[in-house]
VODREN-480732 format. One record per atom (N, C-alpha, C, O): residue number from 0; residue in one letter; atom name; x, y, z. Coordinates in steps of 0.05 Angstrom, whole numbers, padded with zeros to 5 digits, m for minus. Layout:
# VODREN-480732
nr,rest,atom,px,py,pz
NUM,A,CA,X,Y,Z
...
This chain:
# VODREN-480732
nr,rest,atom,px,py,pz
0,X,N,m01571,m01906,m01732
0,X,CA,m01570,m01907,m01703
0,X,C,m01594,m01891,m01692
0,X,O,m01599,m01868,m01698
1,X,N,m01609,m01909,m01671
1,X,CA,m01627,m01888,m01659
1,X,C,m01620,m01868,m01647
1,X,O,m01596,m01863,m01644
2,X,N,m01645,m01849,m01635
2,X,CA,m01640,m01836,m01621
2,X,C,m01630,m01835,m01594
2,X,O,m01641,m01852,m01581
3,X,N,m01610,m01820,m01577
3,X,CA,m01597,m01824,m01557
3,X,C,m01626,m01823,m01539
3,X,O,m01647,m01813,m01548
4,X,N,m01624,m01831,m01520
4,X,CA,m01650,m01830,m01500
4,X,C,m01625,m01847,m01471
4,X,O,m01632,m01849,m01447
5,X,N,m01609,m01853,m01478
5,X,CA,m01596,m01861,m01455
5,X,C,m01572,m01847,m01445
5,X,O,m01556,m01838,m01460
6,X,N,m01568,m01843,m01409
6,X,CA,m01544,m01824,m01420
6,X,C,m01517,m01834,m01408
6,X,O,m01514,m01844,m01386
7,X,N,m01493,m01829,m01431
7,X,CA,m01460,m01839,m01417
7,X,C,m01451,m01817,m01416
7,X,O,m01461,m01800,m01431
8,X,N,m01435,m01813,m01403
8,X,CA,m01399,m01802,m01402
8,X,C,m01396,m01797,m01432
8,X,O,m01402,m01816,m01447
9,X,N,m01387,m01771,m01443
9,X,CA,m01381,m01772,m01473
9,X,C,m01349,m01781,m01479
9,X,O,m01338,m01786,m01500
10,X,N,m01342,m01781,m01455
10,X,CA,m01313,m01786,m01458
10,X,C,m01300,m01795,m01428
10,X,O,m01310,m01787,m01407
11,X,N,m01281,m01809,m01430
11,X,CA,m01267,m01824,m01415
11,X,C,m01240,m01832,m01419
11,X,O,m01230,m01836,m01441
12,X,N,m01218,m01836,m01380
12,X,CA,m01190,m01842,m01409
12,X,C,m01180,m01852,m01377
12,X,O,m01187,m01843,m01355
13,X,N,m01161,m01874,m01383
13,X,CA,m01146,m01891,m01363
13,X,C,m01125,m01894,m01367
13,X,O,m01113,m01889,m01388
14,X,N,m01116,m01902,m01343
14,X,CA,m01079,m01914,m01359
14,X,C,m01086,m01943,m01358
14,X,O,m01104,m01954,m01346
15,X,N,m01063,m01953,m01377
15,X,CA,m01051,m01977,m01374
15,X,C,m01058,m01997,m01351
15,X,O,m01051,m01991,m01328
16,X,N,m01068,m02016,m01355
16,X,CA,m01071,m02037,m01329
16,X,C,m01089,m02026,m01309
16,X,O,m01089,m02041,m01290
17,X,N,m01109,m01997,m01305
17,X,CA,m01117,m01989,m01293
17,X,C,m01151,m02005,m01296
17,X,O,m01160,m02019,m01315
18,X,N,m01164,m01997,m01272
18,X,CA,m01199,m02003,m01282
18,X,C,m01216,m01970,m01284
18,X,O,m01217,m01949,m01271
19,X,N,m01226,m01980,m01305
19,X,CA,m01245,m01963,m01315
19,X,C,m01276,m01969,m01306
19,X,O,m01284,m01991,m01301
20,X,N,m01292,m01946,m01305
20,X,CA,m01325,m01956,m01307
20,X,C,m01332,m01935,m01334
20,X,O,m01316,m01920,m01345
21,X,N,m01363,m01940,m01341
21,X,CA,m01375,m01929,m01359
21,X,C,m01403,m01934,m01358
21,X,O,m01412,m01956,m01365
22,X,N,m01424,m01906,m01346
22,X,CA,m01447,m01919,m01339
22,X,C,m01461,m01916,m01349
22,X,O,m01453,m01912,m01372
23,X,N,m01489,m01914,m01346
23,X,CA,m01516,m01912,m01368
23,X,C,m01532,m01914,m01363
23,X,O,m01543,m01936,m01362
24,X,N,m01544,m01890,m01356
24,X,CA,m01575,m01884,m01349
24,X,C,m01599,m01875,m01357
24,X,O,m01603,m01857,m01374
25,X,N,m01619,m01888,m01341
25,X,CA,m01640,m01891,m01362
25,X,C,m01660,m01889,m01345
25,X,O,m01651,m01882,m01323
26,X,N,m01685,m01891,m01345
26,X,CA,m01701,m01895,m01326
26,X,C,m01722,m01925,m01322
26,X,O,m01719,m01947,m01333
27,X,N,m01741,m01916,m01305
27,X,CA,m01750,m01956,m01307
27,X,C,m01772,m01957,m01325
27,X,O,m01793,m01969,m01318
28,X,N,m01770,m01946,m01349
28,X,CA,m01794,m01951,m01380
28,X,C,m01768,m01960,m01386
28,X,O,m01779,m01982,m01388
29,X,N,m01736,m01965,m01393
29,X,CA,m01721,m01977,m01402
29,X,C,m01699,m01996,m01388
29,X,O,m01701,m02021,m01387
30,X,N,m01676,m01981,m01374
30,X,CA,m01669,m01997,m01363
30,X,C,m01672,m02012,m01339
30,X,O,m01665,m02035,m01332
31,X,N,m01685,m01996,m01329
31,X,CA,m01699,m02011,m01302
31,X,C,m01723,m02023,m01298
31,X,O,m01738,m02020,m01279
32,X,N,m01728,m02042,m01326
32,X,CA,m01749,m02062,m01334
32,X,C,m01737,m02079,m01353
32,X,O,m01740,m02103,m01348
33,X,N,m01723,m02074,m01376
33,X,CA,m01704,m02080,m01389
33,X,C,m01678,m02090,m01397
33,X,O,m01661,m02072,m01399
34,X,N,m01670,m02109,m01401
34,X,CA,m01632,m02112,m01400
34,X,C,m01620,m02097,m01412
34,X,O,m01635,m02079,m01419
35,X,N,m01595,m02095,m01419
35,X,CA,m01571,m02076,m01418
35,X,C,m01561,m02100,m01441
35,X,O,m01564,m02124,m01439
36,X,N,m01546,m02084,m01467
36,X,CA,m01530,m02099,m01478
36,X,C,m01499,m02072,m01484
36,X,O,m01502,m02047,m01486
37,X,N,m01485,m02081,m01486
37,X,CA,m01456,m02063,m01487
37,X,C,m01450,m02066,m01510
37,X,O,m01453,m02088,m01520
38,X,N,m01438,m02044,m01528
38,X,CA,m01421,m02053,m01555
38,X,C,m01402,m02033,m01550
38,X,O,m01404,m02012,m01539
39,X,N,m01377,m02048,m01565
39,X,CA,m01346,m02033,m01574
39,X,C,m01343,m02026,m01607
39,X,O,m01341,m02044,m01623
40,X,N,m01344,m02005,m01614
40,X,CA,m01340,m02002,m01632
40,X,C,m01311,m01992,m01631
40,X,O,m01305,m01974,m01615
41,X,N,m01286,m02005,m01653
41,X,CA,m01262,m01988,m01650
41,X,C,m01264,m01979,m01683
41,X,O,m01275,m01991,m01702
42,X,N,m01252,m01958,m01683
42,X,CA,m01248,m01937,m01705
42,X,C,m01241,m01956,m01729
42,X,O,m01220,m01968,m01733
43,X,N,m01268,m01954,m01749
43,X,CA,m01258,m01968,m01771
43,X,C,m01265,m01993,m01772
43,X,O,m01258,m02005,m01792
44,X,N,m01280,m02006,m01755
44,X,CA,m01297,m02030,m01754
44,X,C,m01323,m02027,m01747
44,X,O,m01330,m02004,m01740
45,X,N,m01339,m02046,m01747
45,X,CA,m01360,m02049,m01740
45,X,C,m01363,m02053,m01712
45,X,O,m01342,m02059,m01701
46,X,N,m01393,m02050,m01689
46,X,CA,m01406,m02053,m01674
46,X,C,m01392,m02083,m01664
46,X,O,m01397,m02103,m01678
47,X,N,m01379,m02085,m01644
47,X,CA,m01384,m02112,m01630
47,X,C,m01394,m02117,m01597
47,X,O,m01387,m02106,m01576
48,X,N,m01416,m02142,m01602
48,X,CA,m01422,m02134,m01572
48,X,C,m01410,m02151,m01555
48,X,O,m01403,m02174,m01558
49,X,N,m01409,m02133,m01531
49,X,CA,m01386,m02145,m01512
49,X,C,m01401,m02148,m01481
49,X,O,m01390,m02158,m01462
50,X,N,m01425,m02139,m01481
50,X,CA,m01444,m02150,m01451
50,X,C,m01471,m02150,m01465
50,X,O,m01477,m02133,m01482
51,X,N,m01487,m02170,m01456
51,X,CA,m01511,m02174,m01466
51,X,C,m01524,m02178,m01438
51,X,O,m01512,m02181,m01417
52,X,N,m01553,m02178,m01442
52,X,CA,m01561,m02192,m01410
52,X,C,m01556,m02177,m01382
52,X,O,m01556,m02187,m01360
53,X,N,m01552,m02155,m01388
53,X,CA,m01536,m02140,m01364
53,X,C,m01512,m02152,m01360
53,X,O,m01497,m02133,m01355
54,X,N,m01500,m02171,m01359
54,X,CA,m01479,m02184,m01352
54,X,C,m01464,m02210,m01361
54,X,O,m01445,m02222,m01353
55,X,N,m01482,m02212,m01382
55,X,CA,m01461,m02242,m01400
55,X,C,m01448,m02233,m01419
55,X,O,m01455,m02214,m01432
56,X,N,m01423,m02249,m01424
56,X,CA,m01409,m02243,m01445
56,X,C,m01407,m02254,m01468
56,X,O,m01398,m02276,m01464
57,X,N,m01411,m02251,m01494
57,X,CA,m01408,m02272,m01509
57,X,C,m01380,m02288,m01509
57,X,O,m01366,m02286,m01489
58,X,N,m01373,m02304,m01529
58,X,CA,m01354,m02322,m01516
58,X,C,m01327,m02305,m01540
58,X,O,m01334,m02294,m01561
59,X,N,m01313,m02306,m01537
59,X,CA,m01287,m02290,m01548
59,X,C,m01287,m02263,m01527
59,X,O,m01266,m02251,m01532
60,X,N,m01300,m02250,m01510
60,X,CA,m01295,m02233,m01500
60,X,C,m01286,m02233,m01470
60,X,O,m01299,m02239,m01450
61,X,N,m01260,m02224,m01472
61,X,CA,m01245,m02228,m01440
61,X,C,m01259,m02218,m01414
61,X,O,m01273,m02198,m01412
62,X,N,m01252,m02235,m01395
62,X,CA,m01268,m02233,m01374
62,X,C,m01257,m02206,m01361
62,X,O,m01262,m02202,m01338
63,X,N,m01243,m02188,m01375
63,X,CA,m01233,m02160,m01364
63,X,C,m01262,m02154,m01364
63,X,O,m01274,m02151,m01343
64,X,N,m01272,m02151,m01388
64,X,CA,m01295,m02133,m01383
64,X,C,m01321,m02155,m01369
64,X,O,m01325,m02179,m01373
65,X,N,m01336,m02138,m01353
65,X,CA,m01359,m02149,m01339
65,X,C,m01382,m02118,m01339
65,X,O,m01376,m02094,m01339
66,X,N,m01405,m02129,m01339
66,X,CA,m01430,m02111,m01333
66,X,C,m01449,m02116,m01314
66,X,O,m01453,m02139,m01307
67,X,N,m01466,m02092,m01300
67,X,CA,m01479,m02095,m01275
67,X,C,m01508,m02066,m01284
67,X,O,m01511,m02045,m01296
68,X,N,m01521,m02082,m01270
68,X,CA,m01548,m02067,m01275
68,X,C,m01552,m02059,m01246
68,X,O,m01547,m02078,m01231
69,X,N,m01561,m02032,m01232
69,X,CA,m01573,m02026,m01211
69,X,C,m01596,m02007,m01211
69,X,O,m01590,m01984,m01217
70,X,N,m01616,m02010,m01208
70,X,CA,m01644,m01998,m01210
70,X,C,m01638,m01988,m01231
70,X,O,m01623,m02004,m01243
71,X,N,m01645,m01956,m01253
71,X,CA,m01642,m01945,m01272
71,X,C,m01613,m01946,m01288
71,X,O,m01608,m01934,m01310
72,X,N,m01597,m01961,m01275
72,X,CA,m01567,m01950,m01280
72,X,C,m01551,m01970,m01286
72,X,O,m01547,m01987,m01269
73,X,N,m01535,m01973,m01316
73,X,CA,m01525,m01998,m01318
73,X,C,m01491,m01989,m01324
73,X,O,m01487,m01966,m01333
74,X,N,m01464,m02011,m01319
74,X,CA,m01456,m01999,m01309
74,X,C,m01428,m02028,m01329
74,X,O,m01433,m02052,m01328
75,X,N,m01406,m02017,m01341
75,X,CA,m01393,m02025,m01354
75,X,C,m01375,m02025,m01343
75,X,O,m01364,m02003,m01342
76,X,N,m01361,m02048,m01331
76,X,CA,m01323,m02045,m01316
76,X,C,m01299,m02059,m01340
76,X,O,m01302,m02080,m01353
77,X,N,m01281,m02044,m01342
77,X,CA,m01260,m02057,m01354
77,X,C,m01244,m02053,m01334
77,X,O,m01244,m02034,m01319
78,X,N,m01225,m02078,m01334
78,X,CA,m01202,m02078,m01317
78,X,C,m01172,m02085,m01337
78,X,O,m01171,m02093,m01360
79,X,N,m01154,m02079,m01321
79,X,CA,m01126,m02081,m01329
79,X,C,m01135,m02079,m01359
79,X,O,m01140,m02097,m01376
80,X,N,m01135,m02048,m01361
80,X,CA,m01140,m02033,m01387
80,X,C,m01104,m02035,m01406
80,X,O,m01081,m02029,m01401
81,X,N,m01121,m02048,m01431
81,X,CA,m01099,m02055,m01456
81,X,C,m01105,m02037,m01475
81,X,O,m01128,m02031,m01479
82,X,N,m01082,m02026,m01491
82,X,CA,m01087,m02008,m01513
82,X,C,m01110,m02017,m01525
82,X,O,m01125,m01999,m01531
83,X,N,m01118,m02043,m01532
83,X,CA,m01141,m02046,m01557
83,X,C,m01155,m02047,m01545
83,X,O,m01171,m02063,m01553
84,X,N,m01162,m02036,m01521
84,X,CA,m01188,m02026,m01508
84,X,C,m01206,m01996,m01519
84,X,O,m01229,m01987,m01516
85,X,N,m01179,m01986,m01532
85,X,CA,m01184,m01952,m01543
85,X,C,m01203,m01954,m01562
85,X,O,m01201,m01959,m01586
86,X,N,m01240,m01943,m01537
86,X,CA,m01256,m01950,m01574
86,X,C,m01271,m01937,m01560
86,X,O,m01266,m01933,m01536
87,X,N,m01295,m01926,m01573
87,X,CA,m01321,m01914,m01564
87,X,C,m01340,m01946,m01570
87,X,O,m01340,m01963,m01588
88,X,N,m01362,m01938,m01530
88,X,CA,m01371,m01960,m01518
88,X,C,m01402,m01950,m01520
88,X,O,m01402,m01926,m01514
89,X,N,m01421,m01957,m01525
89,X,CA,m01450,m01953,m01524
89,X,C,m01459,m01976,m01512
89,X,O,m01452,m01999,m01518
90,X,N,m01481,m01965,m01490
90,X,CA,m01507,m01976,m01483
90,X,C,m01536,m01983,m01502
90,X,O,m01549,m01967,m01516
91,X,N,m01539,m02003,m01498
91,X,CA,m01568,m02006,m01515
91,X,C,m01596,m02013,m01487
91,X,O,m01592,m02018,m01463
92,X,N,m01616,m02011,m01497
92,X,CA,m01642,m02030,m01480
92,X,C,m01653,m02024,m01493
92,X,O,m01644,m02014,m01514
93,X,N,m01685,m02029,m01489
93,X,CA,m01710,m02029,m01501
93,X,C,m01727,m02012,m01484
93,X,O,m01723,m02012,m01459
94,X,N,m01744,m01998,m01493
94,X,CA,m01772,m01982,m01477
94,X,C,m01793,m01999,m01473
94,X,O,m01805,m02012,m01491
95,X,N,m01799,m01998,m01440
95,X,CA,m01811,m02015,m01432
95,X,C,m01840,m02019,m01454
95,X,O,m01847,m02041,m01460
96,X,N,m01851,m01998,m01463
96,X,CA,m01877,m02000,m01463
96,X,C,m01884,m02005,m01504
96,X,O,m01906,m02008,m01514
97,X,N,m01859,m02003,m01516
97,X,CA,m01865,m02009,m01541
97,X,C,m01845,m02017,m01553
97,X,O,m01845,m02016,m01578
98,X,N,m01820,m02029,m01537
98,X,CA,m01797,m02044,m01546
98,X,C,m01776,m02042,m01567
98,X,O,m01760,m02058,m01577
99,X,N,m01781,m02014,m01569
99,X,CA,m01770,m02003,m01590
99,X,C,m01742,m02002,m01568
99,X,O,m01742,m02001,m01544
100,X,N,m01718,m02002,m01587
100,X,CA,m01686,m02008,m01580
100,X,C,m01687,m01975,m01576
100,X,O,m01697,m01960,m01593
101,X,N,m01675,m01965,m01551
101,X,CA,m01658,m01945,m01544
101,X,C,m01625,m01949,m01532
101,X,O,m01615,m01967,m01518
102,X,N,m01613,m01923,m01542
102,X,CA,m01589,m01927,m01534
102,X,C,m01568,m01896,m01526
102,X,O,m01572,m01872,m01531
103,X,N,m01548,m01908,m01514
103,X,CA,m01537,m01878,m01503
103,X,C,m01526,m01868,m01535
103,X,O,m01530,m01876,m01557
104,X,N,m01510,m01846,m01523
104,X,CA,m01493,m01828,m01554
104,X,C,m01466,m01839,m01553
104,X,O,m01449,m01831,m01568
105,X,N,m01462,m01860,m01534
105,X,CA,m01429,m01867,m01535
105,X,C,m01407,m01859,m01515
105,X,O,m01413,m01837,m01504
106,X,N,m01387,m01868,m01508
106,X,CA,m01368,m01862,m01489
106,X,C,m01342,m01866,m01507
106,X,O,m01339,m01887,m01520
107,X,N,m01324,m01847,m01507
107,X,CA,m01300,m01847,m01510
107,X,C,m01272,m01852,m01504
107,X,O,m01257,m01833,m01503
108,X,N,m01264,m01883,m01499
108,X,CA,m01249,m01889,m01482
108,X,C,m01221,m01886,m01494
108,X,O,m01215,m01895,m01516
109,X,N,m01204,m01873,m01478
109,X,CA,m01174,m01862,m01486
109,X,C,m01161,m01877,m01464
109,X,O,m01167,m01877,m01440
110,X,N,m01135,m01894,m01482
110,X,CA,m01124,m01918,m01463
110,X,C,m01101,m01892,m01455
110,X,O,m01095,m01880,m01476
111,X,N,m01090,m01884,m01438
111,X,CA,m01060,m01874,m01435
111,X,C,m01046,m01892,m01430
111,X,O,m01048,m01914,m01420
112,X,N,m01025,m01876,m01443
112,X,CA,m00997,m01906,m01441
112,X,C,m00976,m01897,m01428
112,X,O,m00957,m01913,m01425
């Protein structure tokens, strides 16, 4: 994993059916020249990505979650939060000027039930 150069929330926690955000900032050598891709990692699996493009989803992933880019700042919503939401969430982009992949240190999302 690269180096963090992006920054989240180290931790986060919702209830049940509630909406969550999770943001990620950067400046405009990355995200604010750059797209935004999202991954879920849950404990014990692998990386899956769940926003690409600032805002598309690949296709198996529920339209709970959606993503939004605003100047430096990209910005992760889950809604009507489900236990198997409980995962740590990272930001990725690229640096504008040598495209090398940067990314945050991760967010810690705790479903309450």
């Amino acid at each position: 994993w690269a180096q963090a150069v992006l920054t989240q929330p180290s931790s986060l926690s919702g209830s049940l059916g509630q909406r969550v955000s999770i943001t990620c900032s950067g400046s405009s050598g990355n995200i604010g020249t750059r797209d935004v891709s999202w991954y879920q990692q849950i404990p014990g699996s692998g990386l899956r990505t769940i926003i690409y493009g600032n805002s598309s989803r690949p296709s198996g992933v529920p339209d709970r979650f959606s993503g939004s880019r605003s100047g430096n700042t990209a910005t992760l919503r889950i809604r009507s939060l489900q236990p198997e939401d409980e995962a740590d969430y990272f930001c990725g982009s690229a640096d504008y000027s040598s495209e090398i992949a940067v990314f945050g240190s991760g967010t810690t999302l705790t479903v309450l039930g």
